[in-house]
C-alpha positions as CSV (number, residue, x, y, z in Angstrom):
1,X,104.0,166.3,76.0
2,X,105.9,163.7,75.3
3,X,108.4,163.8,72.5
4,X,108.3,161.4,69.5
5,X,108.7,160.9,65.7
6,X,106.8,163.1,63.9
7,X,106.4,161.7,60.0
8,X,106.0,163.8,56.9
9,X,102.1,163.7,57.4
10,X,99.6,164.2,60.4
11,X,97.5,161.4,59.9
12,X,94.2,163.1,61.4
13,X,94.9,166.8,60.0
14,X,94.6,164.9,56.6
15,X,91.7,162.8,56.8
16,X,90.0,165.4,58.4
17,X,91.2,168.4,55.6
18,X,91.3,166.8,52.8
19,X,88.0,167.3,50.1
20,X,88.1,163.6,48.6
21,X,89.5,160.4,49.5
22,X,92.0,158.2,47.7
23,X,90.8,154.9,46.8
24,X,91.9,151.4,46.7
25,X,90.7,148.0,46.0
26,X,92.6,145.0,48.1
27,X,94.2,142.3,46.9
28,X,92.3,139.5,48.4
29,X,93.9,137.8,51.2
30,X,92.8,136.6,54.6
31,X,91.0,138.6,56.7
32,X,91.2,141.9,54.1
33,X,87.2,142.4,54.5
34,X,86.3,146.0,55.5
35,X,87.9,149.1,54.4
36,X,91.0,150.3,54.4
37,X,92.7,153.6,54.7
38,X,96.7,154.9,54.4
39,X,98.5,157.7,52.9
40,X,101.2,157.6,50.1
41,X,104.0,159.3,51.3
42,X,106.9,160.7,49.7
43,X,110.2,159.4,52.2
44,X,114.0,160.2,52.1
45,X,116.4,157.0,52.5
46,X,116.8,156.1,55.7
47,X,120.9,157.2,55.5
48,X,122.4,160.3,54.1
49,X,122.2,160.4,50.4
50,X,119.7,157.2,49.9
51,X,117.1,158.4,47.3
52,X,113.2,159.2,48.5
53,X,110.8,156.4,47.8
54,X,107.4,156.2,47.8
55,X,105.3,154.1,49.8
56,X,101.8,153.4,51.1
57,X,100.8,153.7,55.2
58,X,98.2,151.7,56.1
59,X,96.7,153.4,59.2
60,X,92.8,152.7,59.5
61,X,90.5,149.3,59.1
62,X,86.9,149.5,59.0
63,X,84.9,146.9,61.2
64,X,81.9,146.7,61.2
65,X,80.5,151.1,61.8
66,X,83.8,151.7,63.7
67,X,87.4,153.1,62.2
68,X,89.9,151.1,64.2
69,X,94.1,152.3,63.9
70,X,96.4,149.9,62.9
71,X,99.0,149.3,65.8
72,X,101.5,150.6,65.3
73,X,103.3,151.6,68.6
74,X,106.5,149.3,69.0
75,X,108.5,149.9,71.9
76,X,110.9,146.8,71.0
77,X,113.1,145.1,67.9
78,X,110.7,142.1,68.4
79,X,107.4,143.7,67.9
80,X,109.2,145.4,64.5
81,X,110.0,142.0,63.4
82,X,106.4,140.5,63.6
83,X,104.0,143.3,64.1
84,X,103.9,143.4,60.2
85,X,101.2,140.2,60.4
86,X,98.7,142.4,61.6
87,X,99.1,144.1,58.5
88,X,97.2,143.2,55.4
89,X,99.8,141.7,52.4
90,X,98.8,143.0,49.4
91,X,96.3,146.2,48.1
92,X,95.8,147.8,44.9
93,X,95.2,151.0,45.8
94,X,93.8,154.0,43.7
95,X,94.6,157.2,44.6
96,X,92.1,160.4,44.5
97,X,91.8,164.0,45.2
98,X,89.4,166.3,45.9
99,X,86.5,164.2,44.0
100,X,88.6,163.2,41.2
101,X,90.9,160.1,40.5
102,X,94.7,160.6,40.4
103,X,95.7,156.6,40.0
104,X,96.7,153.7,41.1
105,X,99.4,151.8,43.1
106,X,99.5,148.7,44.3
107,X,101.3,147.5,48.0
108,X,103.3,144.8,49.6
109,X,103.5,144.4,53.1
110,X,107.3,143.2,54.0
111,X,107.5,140.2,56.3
112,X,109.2,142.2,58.9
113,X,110.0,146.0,59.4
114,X,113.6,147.0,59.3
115,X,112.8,150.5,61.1
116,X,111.1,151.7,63.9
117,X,109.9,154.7,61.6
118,X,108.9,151.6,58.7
119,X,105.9,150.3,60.9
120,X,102.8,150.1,58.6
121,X,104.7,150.9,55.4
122,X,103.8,148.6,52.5
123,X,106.7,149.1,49.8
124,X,105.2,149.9,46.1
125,X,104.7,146.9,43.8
126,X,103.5,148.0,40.6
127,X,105.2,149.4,37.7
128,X,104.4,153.0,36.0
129,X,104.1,156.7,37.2
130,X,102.8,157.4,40.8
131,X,100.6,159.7,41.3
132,X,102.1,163.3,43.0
133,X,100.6,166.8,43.9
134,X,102.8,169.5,43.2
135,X,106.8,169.5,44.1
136,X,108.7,168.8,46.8
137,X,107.9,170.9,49.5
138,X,109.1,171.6,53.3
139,X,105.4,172.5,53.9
140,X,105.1,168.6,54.9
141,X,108.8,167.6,56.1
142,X,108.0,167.0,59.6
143,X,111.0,166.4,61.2
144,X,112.9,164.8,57.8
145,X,114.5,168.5,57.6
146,X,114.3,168.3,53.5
147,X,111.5,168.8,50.8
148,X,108.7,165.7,50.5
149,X,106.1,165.4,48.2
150,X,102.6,165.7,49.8
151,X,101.0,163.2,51.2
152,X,98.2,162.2,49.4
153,X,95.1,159.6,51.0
154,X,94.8,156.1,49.9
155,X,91.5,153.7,50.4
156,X,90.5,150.3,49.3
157,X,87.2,151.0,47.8
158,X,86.8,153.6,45.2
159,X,85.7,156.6,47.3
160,X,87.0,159.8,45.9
161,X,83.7,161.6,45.4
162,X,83.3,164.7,47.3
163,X,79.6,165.5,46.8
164,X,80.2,168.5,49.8
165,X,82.8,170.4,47.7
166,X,84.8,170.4,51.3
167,X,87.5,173.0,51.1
168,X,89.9,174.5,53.4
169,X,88.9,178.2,55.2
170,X,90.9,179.9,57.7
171,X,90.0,179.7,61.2
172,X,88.9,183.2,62.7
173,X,92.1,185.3,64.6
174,X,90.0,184.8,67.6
175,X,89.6,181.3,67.6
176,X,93.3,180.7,66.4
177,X,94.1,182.7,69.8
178,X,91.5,180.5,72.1
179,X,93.3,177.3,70.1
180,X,96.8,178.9,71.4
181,X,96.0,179.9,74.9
182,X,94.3,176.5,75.7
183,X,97.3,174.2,74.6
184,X,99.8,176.5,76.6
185,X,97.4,176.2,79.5
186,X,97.8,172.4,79.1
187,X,101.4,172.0,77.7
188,X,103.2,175.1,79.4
189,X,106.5,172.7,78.2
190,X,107.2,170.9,74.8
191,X,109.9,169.2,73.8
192,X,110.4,169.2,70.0
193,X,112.7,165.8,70.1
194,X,115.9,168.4,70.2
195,X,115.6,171.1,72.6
196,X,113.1,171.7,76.0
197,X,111.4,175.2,75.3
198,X,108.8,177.1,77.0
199,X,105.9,178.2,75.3
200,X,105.3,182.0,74.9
């Protein structure tokens, strides 16, 4: 498995956990048809004591029936500087939870990214409270190694209903054990960005 930057939120463990989305209406601009999805994050500064900020993620487009990602894997300082144009400008986001409405925000897409890690970030632009869940936690840290707020899911229509009631259940010991046994089986070795281990 290869090693890489793991952010403060596991894009597909969200979408797929979460009971109601977070919605958002987009700032007109060209080529913003469809609908799109991201996550608010709670980030710390990119240098040792630099204040956390909250921005928006834009991950997924709708076209057409299909979810398509955003790219978002630059390999050099060039694509950081322009990849940002694939990236719609501006969105007004409202944020939900679990069927209800939390807020909104509203995004700005920077001319160019600054970081590797910045890819897909659109910096906050409107004024006022942001919505938050709960404190600072290490339950989503990643691999920031302090306290985040949790990440909550962001879309540009206003689809927070959750007519299912989805809610989270624990998986069965058994299936948590066939879950465990197959990844070793496939990645006997991990690398967790710091150290190679072996998985027992």
């Amino acid at each position: 498995m290869t090693c890489m930057r793991v952010f403060a939120f596991s894009a597909v463990g969200i979408f797929l956990s979460v009971g109601g989305l977070v919605c958002s209406t987009p700032g007109r601009a060209a080529s913003d048809a469809g609908i799109k999805l991201g996550v608010l994050e709670d980030l710390p500064g990119h240098y040792a004591g630099q204040s956390h900020f909250r921005a928006v993620r834009i991950v997924f487009h709708q076209e057409g029936r299909e979810w398509r990602a955003y790219p978002s894997d630059c390999r050099d300082p060039q694509c950081v500087r322009t990849i940002s144009t694939k990236y719609p400008k501006f969105l007004k986001w409202t944020v939900g939870l679990s069927g209800r409405t939390l807020g909104t925000v509203s995004g700005r897409t920077p001319n160019d990214f600054e970081y590797y890690s910045d890819v897909g970030l659109q910096r906050l632009a409107s004024s006022g409270s942001i919505p938050s869940v709960g404190k600072r936690s290490m339950e989503y840290a990643g691999n920031f190694g302090e306290p985040v707020l949790r990440p909550l899911i962001v879309s540009s229509e206003p689809h927070f209903a959750d007519p299912d009631a989805w809610t989270r259940l624990p998986l069965p010991k058994g299936t948590v054990r066939a879950l465990r046994q197959r990844f070793q089986h496939k990645f006997p070795i991990v690398s967790n960005c710091k150290i190679r281990m072996k998985i027992s």
